[in-house]
C-alpha positions in Angstrom: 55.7 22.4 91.2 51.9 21.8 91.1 53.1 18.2 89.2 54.0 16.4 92.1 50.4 17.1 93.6 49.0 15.3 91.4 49.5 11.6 92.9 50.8 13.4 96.3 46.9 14.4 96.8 46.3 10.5 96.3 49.0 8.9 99.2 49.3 12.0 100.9 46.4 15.0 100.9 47.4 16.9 103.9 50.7 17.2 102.6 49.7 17.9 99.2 47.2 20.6 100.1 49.9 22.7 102.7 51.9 22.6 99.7 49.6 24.0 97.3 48.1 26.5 100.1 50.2 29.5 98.9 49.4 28.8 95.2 46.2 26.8 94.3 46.7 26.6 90.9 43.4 24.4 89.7 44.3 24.8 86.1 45.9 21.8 86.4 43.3 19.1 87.7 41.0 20.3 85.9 43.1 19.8 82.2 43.8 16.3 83.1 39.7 15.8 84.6 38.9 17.4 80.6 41.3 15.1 79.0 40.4 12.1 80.9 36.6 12.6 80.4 37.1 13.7 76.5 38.9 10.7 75.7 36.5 8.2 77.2 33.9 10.3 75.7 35.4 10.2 72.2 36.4 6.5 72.5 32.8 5.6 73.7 30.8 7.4 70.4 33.5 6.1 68.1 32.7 2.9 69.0 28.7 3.2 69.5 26.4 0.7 67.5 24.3 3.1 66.4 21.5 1.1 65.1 21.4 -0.4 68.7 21.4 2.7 70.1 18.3 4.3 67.2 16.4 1.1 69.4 17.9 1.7 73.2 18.9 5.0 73.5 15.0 6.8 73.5 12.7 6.2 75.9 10.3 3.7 75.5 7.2 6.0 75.0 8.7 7.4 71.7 7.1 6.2 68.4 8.9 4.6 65.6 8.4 7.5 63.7 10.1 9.9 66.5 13.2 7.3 67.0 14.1 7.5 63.5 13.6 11.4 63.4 15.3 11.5 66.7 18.0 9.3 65.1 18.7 11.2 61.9 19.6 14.2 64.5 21.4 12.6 67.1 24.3 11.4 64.7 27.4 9.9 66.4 29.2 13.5 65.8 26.5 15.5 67.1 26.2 13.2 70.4 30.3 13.6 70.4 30.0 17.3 69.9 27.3 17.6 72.3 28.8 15.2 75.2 32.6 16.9 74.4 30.5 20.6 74.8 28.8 19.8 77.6 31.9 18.1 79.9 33.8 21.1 78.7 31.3 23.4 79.9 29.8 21.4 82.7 33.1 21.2 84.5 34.1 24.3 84.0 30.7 25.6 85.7 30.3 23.2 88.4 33.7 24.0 89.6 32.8 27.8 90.1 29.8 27.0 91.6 32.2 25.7 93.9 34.2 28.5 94.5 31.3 31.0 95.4 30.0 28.4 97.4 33.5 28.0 99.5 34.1 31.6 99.3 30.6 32.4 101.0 30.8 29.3 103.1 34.2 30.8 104.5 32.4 34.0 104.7 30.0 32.4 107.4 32.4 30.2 109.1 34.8 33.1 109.3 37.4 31.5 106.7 40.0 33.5 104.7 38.8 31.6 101.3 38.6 33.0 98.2 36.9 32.4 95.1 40.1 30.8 94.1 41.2 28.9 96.6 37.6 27.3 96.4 37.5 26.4 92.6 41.0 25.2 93.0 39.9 23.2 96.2 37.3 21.8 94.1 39.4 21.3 91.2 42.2 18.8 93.2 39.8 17.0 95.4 38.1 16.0 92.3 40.7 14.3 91.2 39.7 10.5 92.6 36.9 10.8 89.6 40.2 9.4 87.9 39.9 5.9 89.4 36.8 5.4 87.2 38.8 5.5 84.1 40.1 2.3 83.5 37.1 0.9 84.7 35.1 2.7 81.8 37.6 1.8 79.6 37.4 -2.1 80.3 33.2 -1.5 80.3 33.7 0.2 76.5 35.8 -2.7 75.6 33.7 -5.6 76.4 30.2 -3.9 75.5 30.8 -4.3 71.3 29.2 -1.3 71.0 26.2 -1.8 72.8 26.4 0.2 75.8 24.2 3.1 77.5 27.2 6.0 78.5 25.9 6.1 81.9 26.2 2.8 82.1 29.6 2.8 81.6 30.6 4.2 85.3 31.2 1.0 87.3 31.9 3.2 90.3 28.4 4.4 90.0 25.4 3.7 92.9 23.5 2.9 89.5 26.0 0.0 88.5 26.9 -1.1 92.1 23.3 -1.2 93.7 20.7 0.2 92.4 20.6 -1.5 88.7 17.8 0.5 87.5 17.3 0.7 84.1 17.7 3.5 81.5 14.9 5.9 81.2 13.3 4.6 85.2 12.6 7.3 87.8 15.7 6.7 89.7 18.4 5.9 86.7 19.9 9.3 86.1 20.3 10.1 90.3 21.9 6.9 91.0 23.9 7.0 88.0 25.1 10.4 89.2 26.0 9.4 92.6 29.5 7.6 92.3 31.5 5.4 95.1 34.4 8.3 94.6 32.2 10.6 96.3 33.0 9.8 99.5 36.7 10.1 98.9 36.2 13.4 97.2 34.3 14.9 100.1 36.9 13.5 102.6 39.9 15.3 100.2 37.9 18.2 100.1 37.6 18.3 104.1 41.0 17.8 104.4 42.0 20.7 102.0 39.7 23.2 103.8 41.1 22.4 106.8 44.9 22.7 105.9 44.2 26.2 104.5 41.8 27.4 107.0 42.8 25.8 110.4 39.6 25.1 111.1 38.2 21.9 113.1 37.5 18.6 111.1 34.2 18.8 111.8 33.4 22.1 110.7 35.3 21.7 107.4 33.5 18.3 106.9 30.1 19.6 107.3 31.2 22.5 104.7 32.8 20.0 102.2 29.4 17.3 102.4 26.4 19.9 102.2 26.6 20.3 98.9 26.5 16.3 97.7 23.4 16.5 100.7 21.6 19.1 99.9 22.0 18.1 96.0 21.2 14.6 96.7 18.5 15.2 99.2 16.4 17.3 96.6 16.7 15.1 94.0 15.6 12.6 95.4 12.6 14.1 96.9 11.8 15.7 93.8 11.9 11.9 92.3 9.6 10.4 95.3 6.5 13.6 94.5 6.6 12.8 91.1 5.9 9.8 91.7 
């Protein structure tokens, strides 16, 4: 069964992939990635200040006039609704993304990968996002309510490094690029080459491009702008 996968891939990747080779179900990570990100989610708007966030959560440029307009929208069940929607959604696409990427990727480097082996590969090497939890969990705790979501990933560059503050050129790119990534790309390497045979090399080049090229642009795009 697919269960025992599910801390195998932790202790034991190699293993865990040759067993899921035949049948890459990624149903299954990706349930408890939805349930795991839903439940922080729904935890962290439930407990939102929201007159603190009507006075942090805009950028500073806004009006006092546009924050309480902006503020009278953004309810907390909208922002729930909204952040619920877009995890949902978000996952969901990003994930098969990732298996036409693998599957044309497999094309080049003459790989028998399909569509589904890819979103599942994607699916169970994204499991170490998991790590996080309790971590955001002890950051929603001890903020009383006063707490910008992104700032709630302590496994972020943002929070480890960077420190730049909400609404700043470079907040949303480090606060997108997590400490887990590393370990993600390294599970995803791993997988690619237990179901392709390919080198370590090859498969590690395939499983980093992505967070590179992604990365890479971003932050170009951040530098012209500015």
């Amino acid at each position: 069964m697919a269960f025992a996968q599910l801390t195998q891939v932790f202790y034991d990747p190699s293993a865990a992939f040759a067993a899921l080779k035949e049948k890459p179900r990624g149903w299954l990570p990706l349930l408890l990635l939805w349930t795991a990100s839903i439940g922080m989610l729904v935890w962290y708007f439930q407990t939102l200040d929201m007159d603190w966030m009507a006075s942090n959560g805009f950028p500073p440029e806004m009006t006092a006039e546009q924050r309480e307009a902006a503020s009278k929208m953004m309810s907390r069940n909208v922002m729930l609704g909204m952040g619920v929607g877009g995890t949902v959604i978000g996952t969901l696409v990003i994930f098969s993304l990732y298996g036409l990427y693998y599957w044309l990727a497999g094309k080049l480097a003459s790989m028998d990968l399909s569509f589904k082996s890819g979103f599942s590969l994607a699916a169970w090497a994204s499991l170490p996002a998991l790590i996080g939890v309790p971590l955001m969990a002890l950051q929603i705790i001890t903020s009383k309510g006063q707490l910008a979501f992104e700032n709630a990933d302590m496994l972020s560059l943002n929070f480890l490094l960077v420190h730049a503050a909400p609404h700043t050129a470079w907040f949303s790119l480090a606060s997108a690029m997590k400490l887990t990534d590393v370990w993600v790309i390294a599970l995803a390497t791993i997988g690619l080459r237990t179901w392709t045979g390919k080198s370590t090399t090859t498969c590690a080049v395939i499983a980093a491009l992505p967070y590179v090229a992604i990365y890479g642009c971003w932050a170009a795009w951040i530098l012209i702008k500015n």
